[in-house]
C-alpha positions as a Markdown table, in Angstrom:
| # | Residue | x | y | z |
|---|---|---|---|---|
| 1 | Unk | 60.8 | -31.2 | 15.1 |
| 2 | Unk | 63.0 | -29.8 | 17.9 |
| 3 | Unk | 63.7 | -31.8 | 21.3 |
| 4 | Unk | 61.8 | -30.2 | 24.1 |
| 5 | Unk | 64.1 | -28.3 | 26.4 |
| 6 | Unk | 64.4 | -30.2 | 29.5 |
| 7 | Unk | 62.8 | -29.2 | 33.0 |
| 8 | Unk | 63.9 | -30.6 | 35.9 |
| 9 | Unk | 62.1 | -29.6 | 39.6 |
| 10 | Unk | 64.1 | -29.6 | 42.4 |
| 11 | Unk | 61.6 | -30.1 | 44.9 |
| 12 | Unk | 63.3 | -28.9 | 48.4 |
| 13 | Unk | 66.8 | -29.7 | 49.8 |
| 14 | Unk | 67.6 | -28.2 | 53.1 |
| 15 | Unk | 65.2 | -25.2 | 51.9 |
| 16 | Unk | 62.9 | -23.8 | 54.6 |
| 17 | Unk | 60.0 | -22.7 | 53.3 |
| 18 | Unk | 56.3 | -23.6 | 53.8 |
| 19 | Unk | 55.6 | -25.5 | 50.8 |
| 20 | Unk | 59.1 | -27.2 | 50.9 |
| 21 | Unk | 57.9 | -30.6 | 50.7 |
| 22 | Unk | 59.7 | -33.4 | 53.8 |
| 23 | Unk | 57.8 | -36.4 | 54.3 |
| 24 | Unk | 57.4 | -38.9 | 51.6 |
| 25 | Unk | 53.8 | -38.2 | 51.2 |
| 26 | Unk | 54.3 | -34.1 | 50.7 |
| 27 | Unk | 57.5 | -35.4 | 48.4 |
| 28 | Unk | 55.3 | -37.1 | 46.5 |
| 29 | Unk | 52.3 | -34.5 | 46.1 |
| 30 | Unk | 54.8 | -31.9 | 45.2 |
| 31 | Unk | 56.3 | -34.6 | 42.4 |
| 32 | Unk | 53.0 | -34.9 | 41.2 |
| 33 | Unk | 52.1 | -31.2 | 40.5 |
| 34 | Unk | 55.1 | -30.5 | 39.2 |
| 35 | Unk | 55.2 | -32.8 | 36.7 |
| 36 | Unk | 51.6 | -31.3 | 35.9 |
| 37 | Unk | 53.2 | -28.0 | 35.8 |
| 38 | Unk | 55.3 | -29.1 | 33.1 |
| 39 | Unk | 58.4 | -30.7 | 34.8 |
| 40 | Unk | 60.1 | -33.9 | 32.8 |
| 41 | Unk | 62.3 | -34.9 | 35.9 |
| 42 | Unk | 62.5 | -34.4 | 40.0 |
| 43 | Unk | 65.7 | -34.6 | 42.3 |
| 44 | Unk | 64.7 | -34.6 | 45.9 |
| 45 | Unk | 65.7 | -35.3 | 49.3 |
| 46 | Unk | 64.9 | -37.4 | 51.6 |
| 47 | Unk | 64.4 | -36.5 | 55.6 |
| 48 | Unk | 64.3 | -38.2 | 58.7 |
| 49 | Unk | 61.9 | -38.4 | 61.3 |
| 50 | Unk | 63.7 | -36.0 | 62.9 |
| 51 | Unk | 63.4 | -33.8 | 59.7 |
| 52 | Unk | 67.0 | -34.1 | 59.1 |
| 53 | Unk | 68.1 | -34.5 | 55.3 |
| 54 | Unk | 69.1 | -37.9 | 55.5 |
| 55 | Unk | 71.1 | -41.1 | 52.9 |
| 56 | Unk | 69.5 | -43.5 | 55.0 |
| 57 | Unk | 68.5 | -46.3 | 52.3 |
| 58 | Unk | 65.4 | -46.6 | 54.3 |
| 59 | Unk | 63.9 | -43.2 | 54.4 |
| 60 | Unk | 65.0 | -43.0 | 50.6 |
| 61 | Unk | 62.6 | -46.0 | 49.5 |
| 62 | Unk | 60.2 | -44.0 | 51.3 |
| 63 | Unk | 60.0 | -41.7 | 49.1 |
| 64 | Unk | 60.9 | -43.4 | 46.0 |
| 65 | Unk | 58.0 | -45.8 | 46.3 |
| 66 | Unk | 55.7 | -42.5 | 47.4 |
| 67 | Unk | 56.5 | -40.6 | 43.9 |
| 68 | Unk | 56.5 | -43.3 | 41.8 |
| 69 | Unk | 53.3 | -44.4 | 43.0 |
| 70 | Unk | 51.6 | -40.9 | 42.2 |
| 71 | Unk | 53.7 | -39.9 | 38.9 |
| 72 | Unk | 54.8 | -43.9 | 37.3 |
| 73 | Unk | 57.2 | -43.4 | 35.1 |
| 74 | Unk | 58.3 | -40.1 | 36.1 |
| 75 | Unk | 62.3 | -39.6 | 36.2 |
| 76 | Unk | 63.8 | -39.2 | 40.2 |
| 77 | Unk | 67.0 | -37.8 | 41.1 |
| 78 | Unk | 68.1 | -38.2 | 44.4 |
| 79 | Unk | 70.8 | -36.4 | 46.2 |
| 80 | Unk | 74.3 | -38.0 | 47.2 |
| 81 | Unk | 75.7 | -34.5 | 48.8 |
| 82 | Unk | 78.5 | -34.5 | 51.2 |
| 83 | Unk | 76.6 | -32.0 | 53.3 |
| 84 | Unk | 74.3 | -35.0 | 54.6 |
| 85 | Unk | 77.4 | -37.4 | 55.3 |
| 86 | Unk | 80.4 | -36.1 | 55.1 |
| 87 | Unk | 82.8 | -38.4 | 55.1 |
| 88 | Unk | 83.3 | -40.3 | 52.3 |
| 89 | Unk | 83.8 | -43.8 | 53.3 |
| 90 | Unk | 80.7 | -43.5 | 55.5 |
| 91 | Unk | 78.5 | -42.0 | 52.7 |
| 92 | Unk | 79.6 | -45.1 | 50.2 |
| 93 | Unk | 78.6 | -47.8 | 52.6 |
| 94 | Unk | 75.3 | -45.8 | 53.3 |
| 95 | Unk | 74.8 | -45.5 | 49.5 |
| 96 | Unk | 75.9 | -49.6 | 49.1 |
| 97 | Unk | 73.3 | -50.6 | 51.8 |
| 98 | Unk | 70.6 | -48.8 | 49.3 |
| 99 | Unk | 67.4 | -51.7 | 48.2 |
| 100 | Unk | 65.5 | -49.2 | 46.4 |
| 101 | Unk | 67.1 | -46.9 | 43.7 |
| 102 | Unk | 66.5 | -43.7 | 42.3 |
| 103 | Unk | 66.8 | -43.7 | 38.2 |
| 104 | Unk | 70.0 | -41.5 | 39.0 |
| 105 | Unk | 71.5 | -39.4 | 41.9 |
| 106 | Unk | 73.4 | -36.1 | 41.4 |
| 107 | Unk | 76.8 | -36.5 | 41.7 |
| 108 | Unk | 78.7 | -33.2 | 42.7 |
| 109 | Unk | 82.7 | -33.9 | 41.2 |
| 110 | Unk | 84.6 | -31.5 | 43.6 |
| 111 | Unk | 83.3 | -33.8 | 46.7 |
| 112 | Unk | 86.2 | -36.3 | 48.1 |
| 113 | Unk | 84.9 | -39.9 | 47.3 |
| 114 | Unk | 83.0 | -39.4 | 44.3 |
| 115 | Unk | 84.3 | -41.3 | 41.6 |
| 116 | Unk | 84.3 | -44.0 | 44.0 |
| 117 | Unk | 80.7 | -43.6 | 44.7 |
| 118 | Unk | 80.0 | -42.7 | 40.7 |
| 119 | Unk | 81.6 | -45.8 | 40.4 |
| 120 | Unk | 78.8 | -48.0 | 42.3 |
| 121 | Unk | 75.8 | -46.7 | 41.3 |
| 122 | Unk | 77.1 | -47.1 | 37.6 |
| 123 | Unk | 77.9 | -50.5 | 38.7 |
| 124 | Unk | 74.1 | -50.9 | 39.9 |
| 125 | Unk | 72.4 | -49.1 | 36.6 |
| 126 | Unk | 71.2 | -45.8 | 38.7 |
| 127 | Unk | 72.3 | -43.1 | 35.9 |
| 128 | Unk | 74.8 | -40.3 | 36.6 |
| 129 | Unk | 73.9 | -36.2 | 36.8 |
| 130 | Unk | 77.5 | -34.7 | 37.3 |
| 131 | Unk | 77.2 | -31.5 | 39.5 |
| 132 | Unk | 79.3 | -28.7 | 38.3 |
| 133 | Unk | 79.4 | -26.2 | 41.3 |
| 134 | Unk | 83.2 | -24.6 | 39.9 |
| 135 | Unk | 85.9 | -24.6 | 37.4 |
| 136 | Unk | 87.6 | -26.6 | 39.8 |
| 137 | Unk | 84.5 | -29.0 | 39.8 |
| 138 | Unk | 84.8 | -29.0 | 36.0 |
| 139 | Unk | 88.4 | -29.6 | 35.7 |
| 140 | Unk | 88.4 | -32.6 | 38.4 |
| 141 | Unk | 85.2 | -34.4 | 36.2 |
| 142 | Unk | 87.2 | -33.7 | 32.8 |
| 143 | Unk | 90.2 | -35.6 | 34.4 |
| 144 | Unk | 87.9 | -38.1 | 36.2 |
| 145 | Unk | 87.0 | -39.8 | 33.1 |
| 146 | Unk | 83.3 | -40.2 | 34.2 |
| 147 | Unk | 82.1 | -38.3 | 31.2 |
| 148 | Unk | 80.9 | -40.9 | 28.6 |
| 149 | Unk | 79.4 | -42.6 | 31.4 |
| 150 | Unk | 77.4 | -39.8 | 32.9 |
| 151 | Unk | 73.7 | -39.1 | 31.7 |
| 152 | Unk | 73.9 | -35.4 | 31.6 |
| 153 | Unk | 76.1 | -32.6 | 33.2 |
| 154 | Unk | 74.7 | -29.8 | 36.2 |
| 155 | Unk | 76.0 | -26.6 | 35.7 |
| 156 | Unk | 75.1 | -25.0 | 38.9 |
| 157 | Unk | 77.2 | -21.9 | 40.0 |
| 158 | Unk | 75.8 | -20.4 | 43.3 |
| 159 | Unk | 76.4 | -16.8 | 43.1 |
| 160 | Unk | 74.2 | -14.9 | 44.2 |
| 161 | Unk | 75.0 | -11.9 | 42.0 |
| 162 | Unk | 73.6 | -12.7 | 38.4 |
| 163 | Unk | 76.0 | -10.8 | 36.4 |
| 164 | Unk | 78.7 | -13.4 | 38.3 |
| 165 | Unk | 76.6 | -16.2 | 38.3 |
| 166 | Unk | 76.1 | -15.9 | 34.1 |
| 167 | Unk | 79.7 | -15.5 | 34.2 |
| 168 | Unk | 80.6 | -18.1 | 36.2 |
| 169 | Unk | 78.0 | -20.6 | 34.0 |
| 170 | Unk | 80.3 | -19.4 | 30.9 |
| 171 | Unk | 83.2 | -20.5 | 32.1 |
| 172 | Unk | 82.3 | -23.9 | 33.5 |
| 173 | Unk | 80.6 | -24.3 | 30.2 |
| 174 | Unk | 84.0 | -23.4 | 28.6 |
| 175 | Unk | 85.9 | -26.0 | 30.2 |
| 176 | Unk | 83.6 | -28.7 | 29.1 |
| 177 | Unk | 83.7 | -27.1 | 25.5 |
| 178 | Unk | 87.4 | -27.4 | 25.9 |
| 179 | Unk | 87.4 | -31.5 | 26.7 |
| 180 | Unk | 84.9 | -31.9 | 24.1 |
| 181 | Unk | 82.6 | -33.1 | 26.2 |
| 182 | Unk | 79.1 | -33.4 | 24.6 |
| 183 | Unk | 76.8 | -34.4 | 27.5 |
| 184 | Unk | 73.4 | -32.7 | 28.0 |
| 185 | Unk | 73.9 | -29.9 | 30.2 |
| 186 | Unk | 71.3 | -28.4 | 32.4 |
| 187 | Unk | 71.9 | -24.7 | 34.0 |
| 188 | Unk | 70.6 | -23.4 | 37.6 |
| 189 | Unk | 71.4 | -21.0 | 39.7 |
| 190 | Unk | 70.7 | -20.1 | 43.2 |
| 191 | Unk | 68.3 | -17.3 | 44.2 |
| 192 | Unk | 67.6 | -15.0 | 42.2 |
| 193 | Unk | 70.6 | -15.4 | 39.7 |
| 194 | Unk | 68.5 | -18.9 | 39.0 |
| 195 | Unk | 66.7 | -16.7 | 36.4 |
| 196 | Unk | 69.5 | -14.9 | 34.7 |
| 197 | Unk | 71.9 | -18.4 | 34.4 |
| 198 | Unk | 68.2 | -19.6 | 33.0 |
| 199 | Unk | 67.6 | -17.3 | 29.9 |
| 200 | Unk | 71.6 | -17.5 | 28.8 |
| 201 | Unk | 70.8 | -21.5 | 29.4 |
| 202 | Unk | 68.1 | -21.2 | 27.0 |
| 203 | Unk | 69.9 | -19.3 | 24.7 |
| 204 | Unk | 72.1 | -21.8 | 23.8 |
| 205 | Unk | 69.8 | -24.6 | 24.3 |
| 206 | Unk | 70.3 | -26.3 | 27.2 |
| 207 | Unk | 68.1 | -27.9 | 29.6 |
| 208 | Unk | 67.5 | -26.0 | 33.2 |
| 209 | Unk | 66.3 | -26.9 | 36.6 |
| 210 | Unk | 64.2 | -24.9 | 39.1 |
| 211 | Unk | 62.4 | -25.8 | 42.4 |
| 212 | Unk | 62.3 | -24.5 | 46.1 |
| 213 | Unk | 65.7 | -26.2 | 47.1 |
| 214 | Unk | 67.3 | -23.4 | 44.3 |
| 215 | Unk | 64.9 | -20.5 | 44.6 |
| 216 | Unk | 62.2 | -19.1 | 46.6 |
| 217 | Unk | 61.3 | -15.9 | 44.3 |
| 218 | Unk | 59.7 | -16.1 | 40.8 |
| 219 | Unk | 61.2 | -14.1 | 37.9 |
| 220 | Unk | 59.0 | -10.9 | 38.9 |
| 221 | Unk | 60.4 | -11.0 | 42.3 |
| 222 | Unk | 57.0 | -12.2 | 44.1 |
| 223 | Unk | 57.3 | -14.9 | 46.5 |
| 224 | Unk | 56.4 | -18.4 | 44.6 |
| 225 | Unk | 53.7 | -20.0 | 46.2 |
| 226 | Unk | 55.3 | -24.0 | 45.6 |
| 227 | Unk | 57.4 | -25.9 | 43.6 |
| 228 | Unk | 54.5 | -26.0 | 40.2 |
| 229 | Unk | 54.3 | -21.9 | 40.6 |
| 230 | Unk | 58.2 | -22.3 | 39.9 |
| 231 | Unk | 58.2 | -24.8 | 37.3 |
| 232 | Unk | 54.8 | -22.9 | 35.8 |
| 233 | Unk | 58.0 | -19.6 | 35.6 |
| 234 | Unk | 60.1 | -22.1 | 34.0 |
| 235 | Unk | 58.0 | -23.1 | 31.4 |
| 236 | Unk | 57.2 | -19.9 | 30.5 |
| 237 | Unk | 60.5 | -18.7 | 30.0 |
| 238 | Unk | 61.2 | -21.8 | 27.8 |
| 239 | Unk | 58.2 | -20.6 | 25.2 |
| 240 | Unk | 59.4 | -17.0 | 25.3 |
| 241 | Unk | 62.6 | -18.0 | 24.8 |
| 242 | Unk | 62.1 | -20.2 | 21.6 |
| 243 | Unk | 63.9 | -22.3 | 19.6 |
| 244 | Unk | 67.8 | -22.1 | 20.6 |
| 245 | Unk | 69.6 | -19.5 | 18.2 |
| 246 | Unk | 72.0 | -21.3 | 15.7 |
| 247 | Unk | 74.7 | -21.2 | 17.1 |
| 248 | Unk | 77.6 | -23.2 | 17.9 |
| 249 | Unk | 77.7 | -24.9 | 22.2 |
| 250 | Unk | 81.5 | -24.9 | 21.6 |
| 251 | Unk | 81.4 | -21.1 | 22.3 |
| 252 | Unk | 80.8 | -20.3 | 26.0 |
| 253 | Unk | 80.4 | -16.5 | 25.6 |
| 254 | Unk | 77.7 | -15.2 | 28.1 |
């Protein structure tokens, strides 16, 4: 019997929207009916009071404990981006203070610091999502050496034309092709070229990842409501889709 494609809901990021959840409790509610929806994993991140996306260990545990106490046993990834704490240094001594850890953290490889901070949270059992945002991104993990270590791979171009952002998928696909790298990949996109990097995703059987913090818009164009009406899109397009064709992931082709 096939593997079910996996779903992952990003729940909201520095997205501003109405049902973009902040507070651990709203973090938690949105968790919680997305997994009902049909989603197997959630990245988040967390905010402080000030409603400022924040590292803080703190404010994390927050909303660690608040998910895991309405979905147990649910998967959460938590953000490590450089666009909350910039410099590196600082962001590894905010991620070492961490009590409470997430079961992994997205890692995005063309940040300064991150093999370092890869490096600890290994060292600490929180499992690794490599963030693909590039070639560039690609080449740096390739040479990084990370790979076997990592639990799966991101490949997240952020066009916002489709036609580039499929494109752009391809190619950082190709580069992992090329290393021989066989981790589980999962595709997004952001806005509305979420959709199109989706269905070539699909097509080749990879996981994907949808939410607020990458789209706003469901596949028709309408406005989604939350984060479940996306992840509701999602998992429609995984049944139309089917079974992956039999073809070969070392191809990259889009």
């Amino acid at each position: 019997m096939p593997r079910p494609v996996f779903l992952q809901a990003a729940l909201n990021g520095d997205r501003v929207h109405p049902a973009a959840p902040r507070t651990p409790a709203a973090i938690a509610a949105a968790a919680q009916a997305a997994v009902r929806a049909g989603a197997h994993s959630v990245h988040v991140h967390a905010f402080d009071a000030a409603g400022h996306e924040t590292l803080d260990g703190r404010a994390c545990a927050q909303v660690l404990q608040a998910i895991r106490e309405r979905t147990p046993g649910t998967p959460i990834s938590l953000t490590t981006s450089a666009t909350i704490v910039p410099d590196p240094a600082q962001r590894l001594r905010v991620v070492q203070a961490w009590e409470h850890l997430p079961d992994l953290v997205t890692a995005n490889q063309g940040e300064p610091g991150i093999a370092a901070l890869c490096e600890h949270l290994l060292a600490r059992g929180v499992a690794i999502e490599a963030g693909l945002l590039t070639t560039a991104d690609a080449h740096a993990f390739v040479r990084s050496g990370l790979a076997a270590r990592c639990r799966r791979v991101l490949i997240e171009p952020l066009d916002l034309d489709p036609d580039v952002a499929v494109q752009h998928a391809a190619a950082i696909e190709a580069v992992l092709a090329g290393a021989g790298i066989p981790l589980e990949q999962v595709h997004h996109g952001f806005g509305m070229a979420c959709w199109a990097v989706h269905r070539r995703a699909l097509e080749r059987g990879h996981g994907i990842r949808t939410g607020l913090e990458d789209v706003t818009l469901l596949p028709s164009g309408q406005p989604a409501a939350d984060n479940a009406a996306l992840v509701a899109a999602a998992v429609e397009m995984i049944a139309i889709a089917g079974p992956p064709a039999d073809r070969s992931r070392g191809e990259a082709d889009p």
